[in-house]
C-alpha positions as CSV (number, residue, x, y, z in Angstrom):
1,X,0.0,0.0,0.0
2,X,1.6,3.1,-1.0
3,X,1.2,6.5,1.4
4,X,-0.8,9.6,0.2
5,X,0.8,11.9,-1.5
6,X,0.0,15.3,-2.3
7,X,-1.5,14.5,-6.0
8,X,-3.8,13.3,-3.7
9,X,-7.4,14.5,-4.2
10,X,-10.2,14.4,-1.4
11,X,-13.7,15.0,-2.7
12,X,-15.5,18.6,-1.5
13,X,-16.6,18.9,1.9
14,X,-20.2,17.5,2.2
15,X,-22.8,19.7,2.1
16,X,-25.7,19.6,4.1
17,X,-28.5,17.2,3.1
18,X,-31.7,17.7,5.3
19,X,-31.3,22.0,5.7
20,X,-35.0,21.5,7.7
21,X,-33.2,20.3,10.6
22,X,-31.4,22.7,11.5
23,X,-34.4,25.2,12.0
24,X,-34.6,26.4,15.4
25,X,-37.0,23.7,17.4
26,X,-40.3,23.9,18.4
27,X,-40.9,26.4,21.7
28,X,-42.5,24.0,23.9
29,X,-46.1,24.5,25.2
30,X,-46.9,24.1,29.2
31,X,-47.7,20.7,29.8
32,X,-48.8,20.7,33.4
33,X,-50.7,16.9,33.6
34,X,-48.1,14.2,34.2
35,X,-47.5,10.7,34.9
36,X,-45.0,9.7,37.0
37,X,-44.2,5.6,36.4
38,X,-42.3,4.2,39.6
39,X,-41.7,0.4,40.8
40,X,-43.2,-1.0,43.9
41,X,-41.9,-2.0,46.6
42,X,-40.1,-5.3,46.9
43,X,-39.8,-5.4,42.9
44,X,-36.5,-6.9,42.0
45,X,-35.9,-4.3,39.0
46,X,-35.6,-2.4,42.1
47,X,-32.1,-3.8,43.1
48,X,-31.2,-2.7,39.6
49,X,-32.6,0.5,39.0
50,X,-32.7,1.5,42.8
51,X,-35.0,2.8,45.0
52,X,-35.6,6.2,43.6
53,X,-36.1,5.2,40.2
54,X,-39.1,6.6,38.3
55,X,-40.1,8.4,35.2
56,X,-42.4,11.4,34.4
57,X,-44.7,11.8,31.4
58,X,-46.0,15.2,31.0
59,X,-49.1,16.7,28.9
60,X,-50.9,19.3,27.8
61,X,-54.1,18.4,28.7
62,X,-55.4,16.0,31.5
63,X,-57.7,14.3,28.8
64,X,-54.4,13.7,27.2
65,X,-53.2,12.5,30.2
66,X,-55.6,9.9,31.1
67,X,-55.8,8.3,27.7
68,X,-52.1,7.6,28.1
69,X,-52.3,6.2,31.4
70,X,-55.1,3.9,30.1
71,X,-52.7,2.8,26.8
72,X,-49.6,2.8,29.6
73,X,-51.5,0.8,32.5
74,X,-53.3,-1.5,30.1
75,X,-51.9,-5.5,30.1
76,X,-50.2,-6.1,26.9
77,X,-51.8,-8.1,24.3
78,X,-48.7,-10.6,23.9
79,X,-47.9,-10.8,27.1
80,X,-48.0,-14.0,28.8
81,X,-50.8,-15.4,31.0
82,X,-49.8,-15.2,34.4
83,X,-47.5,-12.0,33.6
84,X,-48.8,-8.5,35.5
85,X,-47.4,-5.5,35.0
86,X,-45.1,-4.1,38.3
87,X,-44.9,-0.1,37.4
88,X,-47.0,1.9,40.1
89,X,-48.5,5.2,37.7
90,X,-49.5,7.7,39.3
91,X,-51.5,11.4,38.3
92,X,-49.2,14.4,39.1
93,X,-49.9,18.1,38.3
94,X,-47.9,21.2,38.0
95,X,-50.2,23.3,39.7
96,X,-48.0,26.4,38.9
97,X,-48.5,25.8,35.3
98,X,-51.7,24.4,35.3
99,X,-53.2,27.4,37.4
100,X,-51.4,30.2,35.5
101,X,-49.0,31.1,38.6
């Protein structure tokens, strides 16, 4: 294999290909309905994870909301018989948001 040398020629700099993303993003609306998703006690994902560990969903809307804690909560349809869902969801609110403080 021979080294470069300087009759070398390295095609043009790429250019860029999908100029929409670099708009600036969305500004984000106020989404004061949340879910926050935690384990329960004694769950063994919570040697792994740890104690503290839990998520939070938020939303614009509490209609929103709920129809996402019923698609989230619901038992999935290839899941096995005997299998139950450990995750503890519960309905939080920004109430500074939500309320206009």
């Amino acid at each position: 294999m021979q080294p470069a040398g300087p009759d070398l020629k390295l095609p043009a700099p790429m250019g860029i290909s999908q100029p929409q993303n670099l708009k600036a993003p969305v500004v984000e609306k106020q989404r004061p309905y949340g879910i926050r998703i935690s384990l329960p006690p004694g769950d063994p994902f919570r040697k792994i994870l740890g104690p503290e560990w839990h998520r939070i969903h938020w939303f614009a809307s509490p209609d929103a909301r709920d129809s996402a804690l019923a698609e989230m909560s619901r038992r999935h349809p290839y899941s096995r018989a005997g299998d139950r869902p450990s995750l503890v969801f519960d309905k939080i609110e920004n109430l500074a948001e939500s309320r206009g403080l």
